[in-house]
PAKEBA-854423 format. One record per residue (C-alpha): residue in three letters; x, y, z. Coordinates in steps of 0.5 Angstrom, whole numbers, plus 500, padded with zeros to 3 digits. Example, Ala and Ser with C-alpha at 12.3 -4.5 7.8 and 13.67 -1.06 7.14 Angstrom:
Ala525491516Ser527498514
//
This chain:
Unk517451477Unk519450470Unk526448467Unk526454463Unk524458470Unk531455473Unk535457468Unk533464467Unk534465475Unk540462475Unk543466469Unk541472471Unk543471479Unk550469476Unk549476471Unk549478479Unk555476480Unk558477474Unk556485475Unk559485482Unk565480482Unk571485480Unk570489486Unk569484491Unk575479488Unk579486491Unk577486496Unk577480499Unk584479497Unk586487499Unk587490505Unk581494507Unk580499512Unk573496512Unk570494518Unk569486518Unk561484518Unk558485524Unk553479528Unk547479525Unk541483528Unk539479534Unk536481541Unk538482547Unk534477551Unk530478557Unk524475560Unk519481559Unk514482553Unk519486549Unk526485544Unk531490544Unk536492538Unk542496539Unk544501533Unk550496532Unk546490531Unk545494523Unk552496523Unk554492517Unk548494513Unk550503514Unk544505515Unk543513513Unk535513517Unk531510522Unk528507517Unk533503514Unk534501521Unk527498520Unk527496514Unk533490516Unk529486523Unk529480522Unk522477520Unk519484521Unk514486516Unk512494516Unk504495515Unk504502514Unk498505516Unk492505511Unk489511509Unk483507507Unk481506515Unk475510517Unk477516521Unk483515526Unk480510531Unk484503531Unk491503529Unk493500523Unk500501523Unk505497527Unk511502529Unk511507534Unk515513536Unk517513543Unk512509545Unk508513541Unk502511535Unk503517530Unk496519529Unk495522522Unk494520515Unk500522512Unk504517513Unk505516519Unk511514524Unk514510517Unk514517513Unk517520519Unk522516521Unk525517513Unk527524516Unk530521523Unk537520523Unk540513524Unk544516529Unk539519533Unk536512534Unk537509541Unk535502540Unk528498536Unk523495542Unk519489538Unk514489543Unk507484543Unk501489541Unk497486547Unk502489552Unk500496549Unk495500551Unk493502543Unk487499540Unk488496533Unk494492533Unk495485533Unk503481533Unk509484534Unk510491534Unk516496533Unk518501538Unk523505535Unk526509541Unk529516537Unk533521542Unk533529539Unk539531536Unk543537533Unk542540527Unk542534522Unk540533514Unk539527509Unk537527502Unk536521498Unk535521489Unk532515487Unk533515479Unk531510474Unk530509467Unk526505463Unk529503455Unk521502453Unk515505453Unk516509459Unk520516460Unk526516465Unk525519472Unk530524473Unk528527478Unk525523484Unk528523491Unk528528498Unk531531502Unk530534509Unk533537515Unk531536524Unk533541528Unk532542535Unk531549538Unk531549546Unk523546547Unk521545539Unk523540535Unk523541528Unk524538521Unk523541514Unk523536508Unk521536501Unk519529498Unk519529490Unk515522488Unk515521482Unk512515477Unk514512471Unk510506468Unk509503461Unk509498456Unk507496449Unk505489445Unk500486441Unk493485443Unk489479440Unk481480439Unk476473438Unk470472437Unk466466440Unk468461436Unk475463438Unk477466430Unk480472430Unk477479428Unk482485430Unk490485432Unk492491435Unk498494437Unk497497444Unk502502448Unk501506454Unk504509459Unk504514465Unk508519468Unk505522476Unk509527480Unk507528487Unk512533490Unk510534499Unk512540503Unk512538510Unk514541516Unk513537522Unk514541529Unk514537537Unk513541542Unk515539550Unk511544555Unk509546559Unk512541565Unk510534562Unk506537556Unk507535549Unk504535542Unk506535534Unk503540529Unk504537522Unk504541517Unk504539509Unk501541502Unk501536495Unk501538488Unk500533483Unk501532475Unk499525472Unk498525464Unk497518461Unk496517454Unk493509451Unk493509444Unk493502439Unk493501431Unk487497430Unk488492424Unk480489423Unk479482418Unk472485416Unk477492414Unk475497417Unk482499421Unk482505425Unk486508431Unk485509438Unk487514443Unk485515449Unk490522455Unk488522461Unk491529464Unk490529472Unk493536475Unk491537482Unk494538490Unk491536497Unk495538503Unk494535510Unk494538518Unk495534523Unk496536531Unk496533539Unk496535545Unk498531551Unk497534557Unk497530565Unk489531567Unk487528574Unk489521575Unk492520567Unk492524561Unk488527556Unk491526548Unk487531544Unk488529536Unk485532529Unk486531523Unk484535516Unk485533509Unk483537503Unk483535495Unk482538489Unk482533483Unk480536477Unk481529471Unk479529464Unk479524459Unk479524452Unk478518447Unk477520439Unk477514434Unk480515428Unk478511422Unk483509415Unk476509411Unk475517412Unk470516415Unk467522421Unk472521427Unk469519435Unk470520440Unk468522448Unk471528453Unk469526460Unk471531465Unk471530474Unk472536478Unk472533485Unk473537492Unk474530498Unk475532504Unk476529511Unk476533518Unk477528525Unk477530531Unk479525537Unk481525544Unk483519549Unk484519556Unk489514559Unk491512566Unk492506570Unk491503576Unk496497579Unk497493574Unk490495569Unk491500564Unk486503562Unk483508556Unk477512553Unk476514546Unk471518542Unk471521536Unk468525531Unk469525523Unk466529518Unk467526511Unk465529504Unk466528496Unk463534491Unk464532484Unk461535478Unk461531472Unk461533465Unk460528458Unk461530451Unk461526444Unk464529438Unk460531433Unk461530426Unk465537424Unk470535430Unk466539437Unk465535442Unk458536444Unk455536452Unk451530453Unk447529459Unk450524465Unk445526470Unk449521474Unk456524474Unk455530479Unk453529486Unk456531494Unk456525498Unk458526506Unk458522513Unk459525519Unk460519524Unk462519532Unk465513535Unk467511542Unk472506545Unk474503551Unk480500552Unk482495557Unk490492559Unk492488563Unk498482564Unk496476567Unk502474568Unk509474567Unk508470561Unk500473558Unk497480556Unk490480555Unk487487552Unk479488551Unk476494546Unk470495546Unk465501543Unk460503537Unk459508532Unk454511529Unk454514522Unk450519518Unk451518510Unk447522505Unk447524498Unk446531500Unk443533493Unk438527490Unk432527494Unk433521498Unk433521505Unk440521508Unk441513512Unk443512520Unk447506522Unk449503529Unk455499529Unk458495535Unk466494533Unk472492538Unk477487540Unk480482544Unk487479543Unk491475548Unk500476548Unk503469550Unk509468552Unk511459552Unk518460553Unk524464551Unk524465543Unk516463543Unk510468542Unk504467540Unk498472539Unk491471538Unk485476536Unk478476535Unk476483532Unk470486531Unk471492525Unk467496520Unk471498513Unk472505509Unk468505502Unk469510496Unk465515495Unk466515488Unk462510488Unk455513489Unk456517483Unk457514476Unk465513474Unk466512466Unk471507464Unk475509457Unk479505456Unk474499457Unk468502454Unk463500460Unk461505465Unk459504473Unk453507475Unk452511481Unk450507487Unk446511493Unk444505497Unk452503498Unk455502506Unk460500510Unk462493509Unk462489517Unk466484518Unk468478524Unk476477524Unk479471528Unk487472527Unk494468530Unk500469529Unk507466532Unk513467532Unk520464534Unk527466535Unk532461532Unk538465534Unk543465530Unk540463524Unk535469524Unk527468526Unk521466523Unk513468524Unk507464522Unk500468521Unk494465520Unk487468519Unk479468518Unk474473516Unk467472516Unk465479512Unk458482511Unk456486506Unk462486502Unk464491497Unk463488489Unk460490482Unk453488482Unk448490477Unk444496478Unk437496475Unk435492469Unk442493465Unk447496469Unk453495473Unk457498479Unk460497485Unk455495492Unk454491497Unk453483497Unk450480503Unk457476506Unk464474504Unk468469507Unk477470507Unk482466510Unk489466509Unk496464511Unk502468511Unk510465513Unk515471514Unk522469516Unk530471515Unk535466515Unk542468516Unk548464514Unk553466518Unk553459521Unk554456514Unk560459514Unk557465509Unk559471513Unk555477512Unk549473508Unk542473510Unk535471505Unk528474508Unk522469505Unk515471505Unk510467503Unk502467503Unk496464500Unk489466501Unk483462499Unk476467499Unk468465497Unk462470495Unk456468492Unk456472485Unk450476484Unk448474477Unk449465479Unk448465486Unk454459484Unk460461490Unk467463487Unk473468489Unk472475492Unk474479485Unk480480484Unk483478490Unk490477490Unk491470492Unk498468492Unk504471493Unk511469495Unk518474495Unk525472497Unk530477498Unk537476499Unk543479501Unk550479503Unk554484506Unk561482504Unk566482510Unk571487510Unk569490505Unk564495504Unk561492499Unk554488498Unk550485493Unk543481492Unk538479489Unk530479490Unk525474486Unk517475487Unk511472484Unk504474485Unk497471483Unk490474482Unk484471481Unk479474476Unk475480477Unk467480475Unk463484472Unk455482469Unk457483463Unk465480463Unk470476467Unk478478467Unk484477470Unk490482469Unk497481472Unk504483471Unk509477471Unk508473475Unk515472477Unk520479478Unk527478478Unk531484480Unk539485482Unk543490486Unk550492488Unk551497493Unk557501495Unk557503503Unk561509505Unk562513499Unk565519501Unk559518507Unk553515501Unk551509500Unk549507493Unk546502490Unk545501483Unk538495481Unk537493475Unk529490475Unk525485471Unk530481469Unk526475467Unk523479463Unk515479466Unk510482462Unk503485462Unk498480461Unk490481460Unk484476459Unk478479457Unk471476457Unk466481454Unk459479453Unk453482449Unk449483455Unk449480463Unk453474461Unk448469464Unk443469459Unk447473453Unk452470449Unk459472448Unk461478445Unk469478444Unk475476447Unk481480449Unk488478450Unk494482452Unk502479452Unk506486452Unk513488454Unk515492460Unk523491460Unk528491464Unk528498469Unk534500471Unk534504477Unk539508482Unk539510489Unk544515493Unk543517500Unk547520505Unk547525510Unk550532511
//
């Protein structure tokens, strides 16, 4: 770590300091009404497989959700369910409701406890995966027991603003009400996620020999807005039924504009535009039933998603010289659908738990692609891009078995075993469509050595998701390439060993060690397609390790009360054979190390608090047949809070972000050809400002 670094931190934790002390000085040394800061989170001990928090064990932090509560587990990190997942087969996110997996794509139970109250919360269980009957998880899992309520609203606006490049975010946030009408439970929210990003600077172009040919001056920035509609109704009855409906609809705006100054040495100067304009909506249903059947109970499930996403994107050059202007109008009308219907059948004899799944899912992309060039009296003139339109779809079963058990007081076993098998067909090329068989499952053991130990281990069979997009051709404007459409793409497979460990420290906090290993098959990369092409595909195999560490350390034993730092800390190490050299190398793009500091100090007797958060991320290159390159922004963050809890029943906080000033930074190498046999063309060399972000946060309830 540089001098330079550490002094840029120090200073900007003192600017910290500096923004908050006035504030903190009158309240360590006037009377307050402000309640002391509460114990740090600790559990109640007990000798089973669960960890239990109370409410007031996050006094101190003045939570207005369920999620806030959340947010603040020592040495928890939330894995919010992935919507890349095929279907709703194995669960991918590690908090439950009542017991209970959220199962839809939506959101999940992270979305919905965003909308619970913090004073309908009874308590959070952290309880080991391999206890419970829901295959999928691994390590610990959060059990947030919420009990109904009254009539009870929050609201949230989450402003920022941005002095380069980007427009502000005015408007952003949500608000959403639950009630409670004798047998139904609902909640009605609106959530308005906007997106602000940009940034500008020069971009430097080289030959071969390293001489420099053009200079640019870049600047770039988007705007999306996504505003959700969501109504979501639980129902109790008859006797000890119950089920959810979900209802939800999405309109979305993302306009993007990319424009540089191109000075050239040869003097041929121009200018370059590209605007993206993406106006689209998707909604979303999603609905269970469970009811007692026999010895056990029936769950029934289904999930329908429905997206149109109409893109167009127009990129015209202009040239100093007068000469004709160029350009190209690329337009993607796209329908994506996803329909999946589930039911699992659960019941228990003794001490054995025991669970049947099946599932059918049906999913589907229609695009109709169109390509012009601008002619020279200033229409753009249709060209043909046979490549560009298509419909794919897959309609895939799956069954599973799941089976769990304790074998005693202190180890959890739980096996999962089934297969799927997949139809997957380009309905409108004259290829046949292509069936596969595939075994998938798990097996994971919870151990429990002594109190404040847990350790787990896992070994999973599991079969991943691909875009759909990827079997027809997708142009790349700003990169002046194209990815070919690829029919014969599939599924990546993989052999997945995890372990993870954890210790209580008590009063000083908590701190987990996960490590892994993949062993992939047919992993998804960009390959050559024919004789001159590229895309995405398959190659043969991947191998993927890694390390994460996840910790929060509390100072209160220091003597600094109401202090705590969350740490976490990971390196992965991936090989591949790359298509063109057969020579091993890193998964492309794959993000290979990362680390975030987060601390935080609920100053005592006051209501205030204040912190600060550094990150740092590293990105290997990304390859392509005829380039390398590798893109990141940083790579530390460095951002600064003050937050003001109780404030007429809000809590405030203002963030100021990017205080090291990180930048965009790009490093691209093009070649004439597949870069094995040609020689290189140019390079490419970004080094641009973003700016600091200064961001606001109000919560309260009503």
């Amino acid at each position: 770590m540089s001098r330079q670094f550490v002094f840029r931190l120090r200073a900007a934790l003192l600017a910290g300091v500096a923004l908050v002390l006035p504030d903190l000085a009158r309240a360590q040394s006037a009377p307050s009404s402000g309640p002391a800061v509460a114990p740090a989170p600790r559990p109640v001990s007990d000798a089973t497989a669960k960890r239990i928090y109370l409410p007031a064990d996050f006094a101190r932090f003045a939570p207005q959700t369920a999620y806030d509560m959340l947010t603040q587990l020592p040495g928890f990190t939330i894995k919010s369910v992935d919507t890349d997942d095929r279907g709703l087969g194995q669960a991918s996110e590690n908090v439950l409701i009542n017991g209970e997996r959220v199962a839809n794509k939506s959101g999940g139970a992270v979305a919905e406890l965003r909308n619970v109250p913090a004073v309908n919360v009874e308590r959070i269980e952290l309880v080991d995966a391999s206890s419970l009957g829901i295959a999928g998880l691994v390590g610990q899992v959060a059990n947030v027991i919420v009990k109904a309520g009254g009539g009870k609203g929050q609201f949230e606006w989450t402003p920022d603003f941005r002095p380069h490049f980007a427009r502000a975010r005015p408007i952003s946030g949500s608000i959403s009400y639950s009630g409670k009408l004798d047998w139904l439970d609902y909640t009605l929210s609106v959530v308005d996620d906007t997106g602000r990003g940009g940034f500008g600077g020069p971009v430097l172009i080289t030959d071969a020999t390293g001489a420099l040919i053009e200079r640019r001056y870049q600047i770039y920035h988007s705007e999306s807005d996504l505003v959700t509609v969501r109504a979501k109704l639980a129902f109790r009855g008859p006797g000890s039924s119950k089920g959810n409906l979900t209802l939800s609809a999405t309109p979305y705006w993302n306009p993007t504009y990319n424009g540089d100054r191109r000075v050239r040495t040869d003097g041929d100067n121009r200018d370059r535009v590209i605007r993206n304009t993406l106006k689209g909506f998707y909604y979303d249903i999603s609905g269970d039933y469970d009811f007692r059947l026999g010895p056990g109970r029936l769950k029934l499930i289904g999930v329908r998603h429905f997206d149109h996403e109409p893109l167009y994107q127009k990129q015209v050059t202009t040239f100093d010289s007068g000469a004709p202007d160029t350009g190209i109008l690329y337009g993607r009308n796209s329908y994506i659908g996803e329909t999946v219907g589930r039911a699992e059948y659960s019941w228990k004899t003794g001490r054995n738990a025991w669970q049947l799944a099946f599932e059918r899912a049906y999913n589907s992309l229609d695009q109709r692609g169109s390509l012009a060039n601008l002619s020279p009296t200033g229409s753009f003139e249709p060209v043909p891009f046979p490549g560009g339109s298509g419909k794919v779809e897959e309609t895939r079963y799956e069954g599973t078995a799941t089976f769990s058990r304790p074998l005693n007081t202190k180890l959890d076993l739980q096996v999962v075993l089934g297969a799927e098998q997949s139809t997957l067909a380009r309905v409108d090329g004259n290829l046949a469509p292509r069936k596969f068989f595939r075994p998938k499952g798990s097996i994971s053991l919870g151990w429990r050595p002594s109190p404040g130990w847990d350790a787990t281990l896992k070994l999973s069979r599991r079969v991943g998701q691909i875009s759909f997009y990827d079997f027809l051709s997708q142009p790349n404007l700003s990169q002046d390439r194209q990815n070919a459409g690829n029919p014969e793409l599939v599924p990546p497979q993989s052999w997945e060993l995890e372990g993870e460990v954890g210790r209580e420290l008590g009063k000083w906090g908590k701190t987990r060690l996960r490590g892994y290993a993949h062993r992939i098959t047919d992993i998804i990369d960009i390959v050559p397609i024919g004789t001159s092409d590229e895309g995405v595909g398959n190659l043969p195999r991947a191998t993927r390790y890694g390390i994460v560490s996840t910790s929060t350390l509390q100072f209160d034993p220091l003597g600094w009360r109401g202090a705590k730092l969350d740490a976490t800390m990971g390196i992965e190490r991936t090989r591949v054979a790359d298509p063109l050299t057969g020579v091993e190398r890193s998964i492309s793009g794959n993000h290979d190390v990362w680390l975030d500091f987060a601390f935080r100090q609920d100053v005592p007797r006051s209501r205030f608090a204040w912190g600060a958060e550094a990150s740092y991320d590293h990105f290997n290159k990304s390859y392509y047949p005829t380039q390398v390159q590798r893109s990141w922004e940083g790579p530390w963050w460095l951002s600064s809070f003050i937050e003001r809890k109780d404030l007429a029943g809000m809590t405030v906080r203002l963030t100021v972000l990017n205080l090291l000033n990180a930048r965009h930074r790009l490093d691209r190498f093009v070649y004439t050809g597949y870069r094995t046999i040609s020689p290189l063309s140019f390079r490419e060399q970004h080094n641009q400002l973003i700016g600091p972000i200064i961001a606001l946060s109000v919560k309260g309830t009503f």
